[in-house]
FITIMAR-621854 format. One record per residue (C-alpha): residue in one letter; x, y, z negated. Coordinates in nm, 3 decimals. Layout:
REM residues N
(site "a" (X Y Z)) ...
END
This chain:
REM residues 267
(site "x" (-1.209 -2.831 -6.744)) (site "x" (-1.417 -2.540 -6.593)) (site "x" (-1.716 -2.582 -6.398)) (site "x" (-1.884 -2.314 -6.195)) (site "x" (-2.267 -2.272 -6.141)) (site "x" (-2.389 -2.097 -5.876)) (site "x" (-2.772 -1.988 -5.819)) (site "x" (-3.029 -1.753 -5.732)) (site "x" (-2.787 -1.617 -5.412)) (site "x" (-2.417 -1.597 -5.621)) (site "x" (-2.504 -1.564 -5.958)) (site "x" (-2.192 -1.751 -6.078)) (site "x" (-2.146 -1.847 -6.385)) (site "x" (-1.809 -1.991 -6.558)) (site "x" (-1.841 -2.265 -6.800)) (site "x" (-1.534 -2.414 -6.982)) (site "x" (-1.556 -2.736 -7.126)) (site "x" (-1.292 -2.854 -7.393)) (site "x" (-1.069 -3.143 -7.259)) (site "x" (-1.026 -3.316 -7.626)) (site "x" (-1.417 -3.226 -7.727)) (site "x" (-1.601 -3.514 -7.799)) (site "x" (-1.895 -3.609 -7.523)) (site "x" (-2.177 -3.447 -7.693)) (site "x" (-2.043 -3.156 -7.731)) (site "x" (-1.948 -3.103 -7.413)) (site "x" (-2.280 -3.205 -7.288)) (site "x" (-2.440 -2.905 -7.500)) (site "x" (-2.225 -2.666 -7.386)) (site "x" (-2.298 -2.768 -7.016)) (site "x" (-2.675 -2.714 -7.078)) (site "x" (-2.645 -2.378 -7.253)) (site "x" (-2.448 -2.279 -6.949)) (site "x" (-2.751 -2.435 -6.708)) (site "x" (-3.034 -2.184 -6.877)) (site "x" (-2.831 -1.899 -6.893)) (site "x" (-2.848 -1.905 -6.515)) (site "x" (-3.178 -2.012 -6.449)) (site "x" (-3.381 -1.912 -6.791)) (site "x" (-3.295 -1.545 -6.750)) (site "x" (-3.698 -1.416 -6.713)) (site "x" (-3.583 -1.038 -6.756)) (site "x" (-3.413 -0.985 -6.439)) (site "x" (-3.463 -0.850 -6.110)) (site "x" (-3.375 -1.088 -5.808)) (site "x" (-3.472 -1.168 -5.485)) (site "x" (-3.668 -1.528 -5.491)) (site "x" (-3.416 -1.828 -5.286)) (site "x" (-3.756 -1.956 -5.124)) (site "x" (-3.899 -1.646 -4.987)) (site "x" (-3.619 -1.362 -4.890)) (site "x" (-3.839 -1.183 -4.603)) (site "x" (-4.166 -1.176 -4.457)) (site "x" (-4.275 -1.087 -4.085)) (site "x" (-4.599 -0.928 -3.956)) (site "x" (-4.758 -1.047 -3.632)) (site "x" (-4.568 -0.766 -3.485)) (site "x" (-4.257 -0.934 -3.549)) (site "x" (-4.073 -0.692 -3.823)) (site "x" (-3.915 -0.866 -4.101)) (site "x" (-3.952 -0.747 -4.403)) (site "x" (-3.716 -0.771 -4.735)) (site "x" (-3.873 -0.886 -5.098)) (site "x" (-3.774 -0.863 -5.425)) (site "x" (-3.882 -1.087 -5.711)) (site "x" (-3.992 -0.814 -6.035)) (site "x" (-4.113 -1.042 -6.301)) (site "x" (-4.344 -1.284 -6.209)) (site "x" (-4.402 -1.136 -5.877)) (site "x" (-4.265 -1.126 -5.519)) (site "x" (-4.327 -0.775 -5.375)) (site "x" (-4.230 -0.639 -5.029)) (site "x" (-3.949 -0.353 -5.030)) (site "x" (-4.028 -0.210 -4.751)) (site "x" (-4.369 -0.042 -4.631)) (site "x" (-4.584 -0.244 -4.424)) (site "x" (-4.561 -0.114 -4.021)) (site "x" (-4.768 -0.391 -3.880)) (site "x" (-4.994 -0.253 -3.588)) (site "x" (-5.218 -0.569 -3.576)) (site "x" (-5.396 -0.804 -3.822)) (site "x" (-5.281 -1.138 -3.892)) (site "x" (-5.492 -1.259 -3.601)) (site "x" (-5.327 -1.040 -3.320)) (site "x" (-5.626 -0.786 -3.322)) (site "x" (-5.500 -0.416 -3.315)) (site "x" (-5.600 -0.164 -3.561)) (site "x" (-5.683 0.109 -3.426)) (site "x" (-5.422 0.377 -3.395)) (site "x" (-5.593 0.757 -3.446)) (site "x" (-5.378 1.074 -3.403)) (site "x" (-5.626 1.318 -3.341)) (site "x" (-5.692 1.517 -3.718)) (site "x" (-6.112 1.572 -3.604)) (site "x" (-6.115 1.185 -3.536)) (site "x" (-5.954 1.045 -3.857)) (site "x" (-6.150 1.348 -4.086)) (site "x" (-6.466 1.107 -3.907)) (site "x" (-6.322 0.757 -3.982)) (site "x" (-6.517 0.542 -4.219)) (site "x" (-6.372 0.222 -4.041)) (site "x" (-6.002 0.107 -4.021)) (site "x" (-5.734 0.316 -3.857)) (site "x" (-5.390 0.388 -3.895)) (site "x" (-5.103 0.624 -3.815)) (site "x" (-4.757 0.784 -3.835)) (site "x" (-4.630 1.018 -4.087)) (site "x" (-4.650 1.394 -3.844)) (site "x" (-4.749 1.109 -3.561)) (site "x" (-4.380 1.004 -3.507)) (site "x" (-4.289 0.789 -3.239)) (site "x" (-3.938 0.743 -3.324)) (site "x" (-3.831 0.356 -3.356)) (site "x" (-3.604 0.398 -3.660)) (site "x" (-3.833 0.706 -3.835)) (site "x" (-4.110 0.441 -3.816)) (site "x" (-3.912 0.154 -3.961)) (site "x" (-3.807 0.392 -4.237)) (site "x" (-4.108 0.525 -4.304)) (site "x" (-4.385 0.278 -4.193)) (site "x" (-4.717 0.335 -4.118)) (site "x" (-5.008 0.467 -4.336)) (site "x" (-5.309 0.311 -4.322)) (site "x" (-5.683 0.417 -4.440)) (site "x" (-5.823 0.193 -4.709)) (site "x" (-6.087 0.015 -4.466)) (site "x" (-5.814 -0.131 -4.320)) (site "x" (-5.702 -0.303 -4.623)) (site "x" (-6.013 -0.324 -4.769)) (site "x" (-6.167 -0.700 -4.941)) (site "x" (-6.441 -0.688 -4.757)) (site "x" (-6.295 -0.657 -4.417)) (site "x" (-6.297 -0.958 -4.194)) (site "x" (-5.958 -0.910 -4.048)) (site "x" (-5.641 -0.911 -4.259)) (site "x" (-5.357 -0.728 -4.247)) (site "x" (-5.146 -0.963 -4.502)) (site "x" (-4.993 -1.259 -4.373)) (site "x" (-5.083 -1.616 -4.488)) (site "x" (-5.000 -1.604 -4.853)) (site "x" (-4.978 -1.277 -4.915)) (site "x" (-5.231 -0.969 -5.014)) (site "x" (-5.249 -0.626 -5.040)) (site "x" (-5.233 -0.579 -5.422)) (site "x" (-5.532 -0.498 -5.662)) (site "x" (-5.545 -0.266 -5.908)) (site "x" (-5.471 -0.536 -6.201)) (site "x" (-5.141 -0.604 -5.990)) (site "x" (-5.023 -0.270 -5.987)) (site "x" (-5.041 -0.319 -6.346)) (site "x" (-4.900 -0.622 -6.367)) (site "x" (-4.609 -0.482 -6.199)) (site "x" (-4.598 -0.146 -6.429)) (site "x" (-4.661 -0.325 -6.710)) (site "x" (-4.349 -0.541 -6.649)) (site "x" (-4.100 -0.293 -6.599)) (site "x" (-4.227 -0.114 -6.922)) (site "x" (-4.175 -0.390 -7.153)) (site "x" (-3.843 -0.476 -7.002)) (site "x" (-3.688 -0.148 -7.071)) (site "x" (-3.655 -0.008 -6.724)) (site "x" (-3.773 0.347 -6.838)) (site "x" (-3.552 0.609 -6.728)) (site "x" (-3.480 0.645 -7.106)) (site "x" (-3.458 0.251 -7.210)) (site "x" (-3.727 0.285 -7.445)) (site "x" (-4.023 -0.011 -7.377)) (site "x" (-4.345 0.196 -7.487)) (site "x" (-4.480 0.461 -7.264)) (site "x" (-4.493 0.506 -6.882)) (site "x" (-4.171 0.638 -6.788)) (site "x" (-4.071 0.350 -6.482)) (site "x" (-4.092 0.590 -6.193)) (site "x" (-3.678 0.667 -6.133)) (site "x" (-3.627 0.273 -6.170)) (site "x" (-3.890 0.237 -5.895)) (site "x" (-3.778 0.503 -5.591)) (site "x" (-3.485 0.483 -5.394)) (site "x" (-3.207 0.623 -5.428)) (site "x" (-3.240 0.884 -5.115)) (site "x" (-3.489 1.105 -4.933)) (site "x" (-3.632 1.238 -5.269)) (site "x" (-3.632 1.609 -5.336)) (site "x" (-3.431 1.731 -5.569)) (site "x" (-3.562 1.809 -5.937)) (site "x" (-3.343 1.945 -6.250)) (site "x" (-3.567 1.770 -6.500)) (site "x" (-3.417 1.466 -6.695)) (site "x" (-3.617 1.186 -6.598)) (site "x" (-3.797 1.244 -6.258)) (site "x" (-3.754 1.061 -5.974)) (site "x" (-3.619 1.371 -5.801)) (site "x" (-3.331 1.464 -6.077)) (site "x" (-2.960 1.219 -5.999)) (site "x" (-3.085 1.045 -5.719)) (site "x" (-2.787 0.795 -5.790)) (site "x" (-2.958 0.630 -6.110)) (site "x" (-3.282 0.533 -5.955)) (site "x" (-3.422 0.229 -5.844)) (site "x" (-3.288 -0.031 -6.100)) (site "x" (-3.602 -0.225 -6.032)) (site "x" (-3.505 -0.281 -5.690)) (site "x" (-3.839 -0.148 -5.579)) (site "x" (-3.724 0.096 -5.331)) (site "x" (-3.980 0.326 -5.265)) (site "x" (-3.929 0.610 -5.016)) (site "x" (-4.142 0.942 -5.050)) (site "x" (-4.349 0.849 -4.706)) (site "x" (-4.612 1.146 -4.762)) (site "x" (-5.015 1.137 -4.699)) (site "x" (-5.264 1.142 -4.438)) (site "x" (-5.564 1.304 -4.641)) (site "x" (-5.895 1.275 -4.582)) (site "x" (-5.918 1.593 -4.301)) (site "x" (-5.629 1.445 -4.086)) (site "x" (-5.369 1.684 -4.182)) (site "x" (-4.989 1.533 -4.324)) (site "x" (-4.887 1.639 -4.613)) (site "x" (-4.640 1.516 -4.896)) (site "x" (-4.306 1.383 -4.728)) (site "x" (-4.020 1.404 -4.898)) (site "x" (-4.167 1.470 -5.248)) (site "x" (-4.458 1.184 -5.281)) (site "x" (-4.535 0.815 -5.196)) (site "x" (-4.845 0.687 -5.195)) (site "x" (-4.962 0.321 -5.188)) (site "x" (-5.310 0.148 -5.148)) (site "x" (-5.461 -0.115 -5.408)) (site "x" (-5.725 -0.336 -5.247)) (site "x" (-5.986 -0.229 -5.553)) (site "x" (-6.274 -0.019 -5.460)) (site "x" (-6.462 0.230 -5.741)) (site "x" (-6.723 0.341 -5.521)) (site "x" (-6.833 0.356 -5.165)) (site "x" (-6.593 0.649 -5.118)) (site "x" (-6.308 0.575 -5.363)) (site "x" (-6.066 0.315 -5.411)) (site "x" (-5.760 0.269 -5.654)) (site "x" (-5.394 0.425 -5.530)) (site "x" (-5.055 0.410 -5.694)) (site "x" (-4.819 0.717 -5.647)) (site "x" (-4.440 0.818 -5.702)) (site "x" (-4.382 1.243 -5.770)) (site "x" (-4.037 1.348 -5.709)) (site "x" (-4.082 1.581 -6.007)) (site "x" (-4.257 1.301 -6.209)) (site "x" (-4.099 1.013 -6.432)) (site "x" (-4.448 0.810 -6.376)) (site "x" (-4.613 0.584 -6.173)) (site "x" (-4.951 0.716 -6.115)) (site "x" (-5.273 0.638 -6.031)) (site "x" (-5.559 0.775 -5.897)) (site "x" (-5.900 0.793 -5.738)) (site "x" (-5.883 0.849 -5.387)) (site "x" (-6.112 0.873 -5.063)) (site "x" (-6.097 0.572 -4.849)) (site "x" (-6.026 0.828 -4.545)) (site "x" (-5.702 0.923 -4.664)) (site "x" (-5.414 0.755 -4.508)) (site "x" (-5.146 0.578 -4.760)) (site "x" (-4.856 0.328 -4.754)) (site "x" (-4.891 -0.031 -4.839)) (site "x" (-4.678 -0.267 -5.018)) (site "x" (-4.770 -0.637 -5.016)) (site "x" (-4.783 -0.899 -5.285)) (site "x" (-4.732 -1.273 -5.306)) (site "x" (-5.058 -1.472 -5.375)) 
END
C-alpha cells in the first residue's frame, strides 16, 4: 500500500507500506514518512498561513519563510502608513538634501506603474524610524532591526547557502539577489557573475539603487540597499546592502537622509 503526504503547498511525499509487515512496523514507517515532511528546519518555503501581505495602498506583497522568519520578497511601495496618513512624497534634490523628517520617493522619480512595482519606493530612515508615531508596517509586521538582519544572515550561513557551500564566512550574497537586473561581473562568486545560480534563498533582491543624502540617484542596476529600524546616532542608522561585484551582504553606517529600500519582517 502507498500513501501520499502532501504539505507545505505540494511537497509530496511517497510512502510505501509493506502489505504482509506486521502493524508496528508499518506504523513506524508511517511516522518517519510524517517528519520528513514537516521536520525539515533547513529549507526555504513559503509559510501555508501567511503567503502575501498588503499595504493600506492595496499592493500585495509575496513572502518567503528563511529559517525561522517570514520576510517580504518584494520591496515595500506603500505611499501611506498603516493608518491612511500619506508620507510625504519629495522629488525636488534641494528639498530631500533638507529632510530630517519622513519622506519618500522613486528611483530617477519614475512614475511608471510597472517600474514602480518592480522597483518600489525608497524611503528615508525617519520614515521607518522606532520612534515615529506612524507606521509603515502593517499589523504584525516591522521593519527589521539590525539583530534581524543578522538573524537572517546568520541563517543562510550556517545552512550552507554560500555561493561556495562552505558554512563559515559571509559569502550569502548570490543566494540572496535575483536572478535578473544585476550587472554583469566575471568574478566567481558575486552577485553580478551567472546570474542563473543566484537566489537559492528565495530572497529576491533587485539592485533598486540610492537616494543619498544630497537628493541625487545613484546605484541602479549594480546595488540594493535596505533600511534596519536601529539607530547609532542622531544622524546614522544601520543599512544592509547587495554589490553586484560583491559575494556579501553588507552593512553599514548610513545618514538617515539617504533614501533606501525596505523589506519587512514578521513580528
Amino acid at each position: 500500500m502507498t500513501i501520499l503526504i502532501m504539505a507545505q503547498f505540494n511537497n509530496v511525499k511517497k510512502i510505501t507500506l509493506s502489505p504482509n509487515g506486521d502493524l508496528m512496523r508499518n506504523i513506524s514507517i508511517l511516522l518517519i514518512g510524517l517528519c520528513f515532511v514537516f521536520c525539515d528546519t533547513n529549507s526555504v518555503n513559503p509559510d501555508p498561513a501567511q503567503q502575501t501581505v498588503t499595504d493600506i495602498d492595496g499592493n500585495v506583497y509575496n513572502v518567503i519563510r528563511i529559517g525561522t522568519q517570514l520576510w517580504t520578497v518584494e520591496n515595500w511601495r506603500s505611499t501611506k502608513y498603516n493608518d491612511g496618513t500619506a508620507i510625504p512624497h519629495v522629488t525636488d534634490d534641494s528639498a530631500w538634501e533638507m529632510l530630517t523628517t519622513p519622506g519618500y520617493c522613486y528611483y530617477n522619480n519614475a512614475t511608471n506603474a510597472d517600474t514602480i512595482k518592480k522597483w518600489g519606493a525608497l524611503y528615508n530612515w525617519y520614515v521607518v524610524a522606532p520612534t515615529n508615531p506612524k507606521q509603515i508596517a502593517p499589523s504584525g509586521w516591522r521593519v527589521p532591526t539590525d539583530a534581524e538582519w543578522d538573524t537572517l544572515r546568520n541563517y543562510l550561513i550556517t545552512n550552507g547557502y554560500n555561493w561556495d557551500g562552505t558554512t563559515t564566512g559571509n559569502k550569502i550574497a548570490k543566494s540572496m539577489a535575483a536572478k535578473m537586473d544585476w550587472l554583469n561581473s566575471t568574478t566567481t562568486g558575486t552577485i553580478g557573475c551567472n546570474l542563473s545560480i543566484n537566489n537559492t534563498s528565495g530572497f529576491s533582491a533587485l539592485p533598486g539603487g540610492v537616494r543619498v543624502y544630497d537628493g541625487s540617484f545613484y546605484g541602479q542596476g549594480g546595488s540594493g540597499y535596505w533600511w534596519s529600524a536601529t539607530e547609532i546616532d542622531s544622524s546614522h542608522a544601520c543599512s544592509r546592502s547587495l554589490y553586484c561585484y560583491d559575494e556579501s551582504l553588507l552593512r553599514y553606517l548610513n545618514y538617515k537622509s539617504c533614501g533606501f529600500s525596505v523589506r519587512l519582517v514578521r513580528e
